[in-house]
N, C-alpha and C positions, 0 to 999 in steps of 0.2 A: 089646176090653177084656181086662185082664189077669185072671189066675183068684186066688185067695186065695192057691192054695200059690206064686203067681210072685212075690207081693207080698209075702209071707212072708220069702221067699228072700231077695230084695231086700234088704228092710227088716233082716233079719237080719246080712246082708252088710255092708250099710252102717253098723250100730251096730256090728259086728264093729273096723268098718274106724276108727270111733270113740274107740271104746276103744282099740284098740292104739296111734290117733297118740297119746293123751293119758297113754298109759301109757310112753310113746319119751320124752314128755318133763319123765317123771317124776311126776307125778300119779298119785293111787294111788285107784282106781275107787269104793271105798267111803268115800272121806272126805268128808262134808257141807260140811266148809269148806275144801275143795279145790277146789270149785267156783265154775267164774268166769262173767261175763255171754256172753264167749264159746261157752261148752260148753254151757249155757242154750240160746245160742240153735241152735247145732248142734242141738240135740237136740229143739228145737221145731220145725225144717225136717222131720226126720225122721219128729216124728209126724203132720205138716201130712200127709206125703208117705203114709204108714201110711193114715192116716181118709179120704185123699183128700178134704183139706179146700180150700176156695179161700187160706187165708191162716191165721197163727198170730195176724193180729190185724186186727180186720172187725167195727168198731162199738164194742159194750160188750164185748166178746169178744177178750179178752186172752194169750194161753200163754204169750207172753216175758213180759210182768210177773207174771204170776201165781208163774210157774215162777221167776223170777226172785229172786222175796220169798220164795215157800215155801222156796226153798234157800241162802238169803243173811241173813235175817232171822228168828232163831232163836223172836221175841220171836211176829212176826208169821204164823208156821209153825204156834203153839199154838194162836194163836186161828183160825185156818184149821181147824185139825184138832176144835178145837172146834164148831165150825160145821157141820164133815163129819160130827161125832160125834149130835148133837141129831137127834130124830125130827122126820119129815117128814109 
Protein backbone atom coordinates (compact mmCIF):
# COMPACT_ATOMS: atom_id res chain seq x y z
CA UNK A 1 0.00 0.00 0.00
CA UNK A 2 1.18 3.33 -0.77
CA UNK A 3 2.05 5.88 2.13
CA UNK A 4 0.25 9.46 2.27
CA UNK A 5 3.34 11.39 1.26
CA UNK A 6 3.42 9.07 -2.28
CA UNK A 7 -0.23 9.77 -2.77
CA UNK A 8 0.31 13.32 -2.13
CA UNK A 9 3.00 13.47 -4.65
CA UNK A 10 0.93 11.84 -6.91
CA UNK A 11 -2.08 13.52 -6.55
CA UNK A 12 -0.06 16.73 -6.66
CA UNK A 13 1.57 15.84 -9.93
CA UNK A 14 -1.36 14.94 -11.54
CA UNK A 15 -3.45 18.26 -10.73
CA UNK A 16 -0.01 19.89 -11.64
CA UNK A 17 -0.27 18.10 -14.87
CA UNK A 18 -4.05 19.53 -14.94
CA UNK A 19 -3.70 22.79 -14.80
CA UNK A 20 -1.05 23.24 -17.12
CA UNK A 21 -2.98 21.26 -20.06
CA UNK A 22 -5.90 23.50 -19.46
CA UNK A 23 -3.90 26.64 -19.07
CA UNK A 24 -1.87 25.38 -22.96
CA UNK A 25 -5.24 25.82 -24.00
CA UNK A 26 -6.06 28.86 -22.63
CA UNK A 27 -8.45 28.66 -19.92
CA UNK A 28 -7.56 30.48 -17.08
CA UNK A 29 -7.58 28.51 -13.55
CA UNK A 30 -9.71 30.91 -11.61
CA UNK A 31 -12.64 31.43 -13.75
CA UNK A 32 -15.90 29.82 -12.53
CA UNK A 33 -17.38 29.95 -15.93
CA UNK A 34 -14.41 28.57 -17.56
CA UNK A 35 -15.36 25.45 -16.50
CA UNK A 36 -16.49 22.82 -18.65
CA UNK A 37 -18.21 19.03 -17.92
CA UNK A 38 -14.89 17.84 -19.25
CA UNK A 39 -12.41 19.52 -16.46
CA UNK A 40 -15.36 18.45 -13.96
CA UNK A 41 -14.84 15.28 -14.68
CA UNK A 42 -10.95 15.23 -14.77
CA UNK A 43 -11.05 16.52 -11.58
CA UNK A 44 -13.52 14.11 -10.04
CA UNK A 45 -11.18 11.04 -11.30
CA UNK A 46 -8.56 12.69 -9.40
CA UNK A 47 -10.28 13.07 -6.25
CA UNK A 48 -11.80 9.49 -6.76
CA UNK A 49 -7.99 8.55 -6.98
CA UNK A 50 -6.89 11.10 -3.81
CA UNK A 51 -9.90 9.41 -1.20
CA UNK A 52 -9.18 6.08 -2.85
CA UNK A 53 -12.60 5.82 -3.62
CA UNK A 54 -14.23 2.92 -5.70
CA UNK A 55 -16.21 5.33 -8.14
CA UNK A 56 -17.21 9.28 -8.47
CA UNK A 57 -20.51 7.88 -8.86
CA UNK A 58 -21.95 4.58 -6.72
CA UNK A 59 -25.69 4.78 -5.82
CA UNK A 60 -27.05 8.07 -4.50
CA UNK A 61 -23.44 9.23 -4.35
CA UNK A 62 -22.86 11.64 -7.21
CA UNK A 63 -19.16 14.01 -7.68
CA UNK A 64 -19.76 14.57 -11.40
CA UNK A 65 -23.19 15.84 -10.92
CA UNK A 66 -22.87 17.40 -7.90
CA UNK A 67 -19.43 19.09 -9.10
CA UNK A 68 -20.99 19.55 -12.12
CA UNK A 69 -24.09 21.85 -10.96
CA UNK A 70 -22.01 23.44 -8.19
CA UNK A 71 -19.66 24.84 -10.85
CA UNK A 72 -22.01 25.39 -13.89
CA UNK A 73 -25.17 26.56 -12.18
CA UNK A 74 -24.70 29.69 -10.40
CA UNK A 75 -28.38 29.71 -9.33
CA UNK A 76 -27.98 26.02 -7.86
CA UNK A 77 -24.38 26.76 -6.23
CA UNK A 78 -26.41 29.17 -3.64
CA UNK A 79 -28.72 26.98 -2.56
CA UNK A 80 -25.98 24.08 -2.14
CA UNK A 81 -23.93 26.63 -0.05
CA UNK A 82 -27.01 27.33 1.70
CA UNK A 83 -27.48 24.00 2.66
CA UNK A 84 -23.59 23.61 3.55
CA UNK A 85 -24.22 26.96 5.55
CA UNK A 86 -27.35 25.60 8.15
CA UNK A 87 -26.44 23.94 11.44
CA UNK A 88 -26.42 20.31 11.77
Amino acid sequence: MKSSKEIDRKFKTELAQLLDKYEAIGLEKNTINSVEEMEISSAVVLIVKYLRLNGGSIGDFDLYKLLNVYFRFPEKRKKINNILSEKH
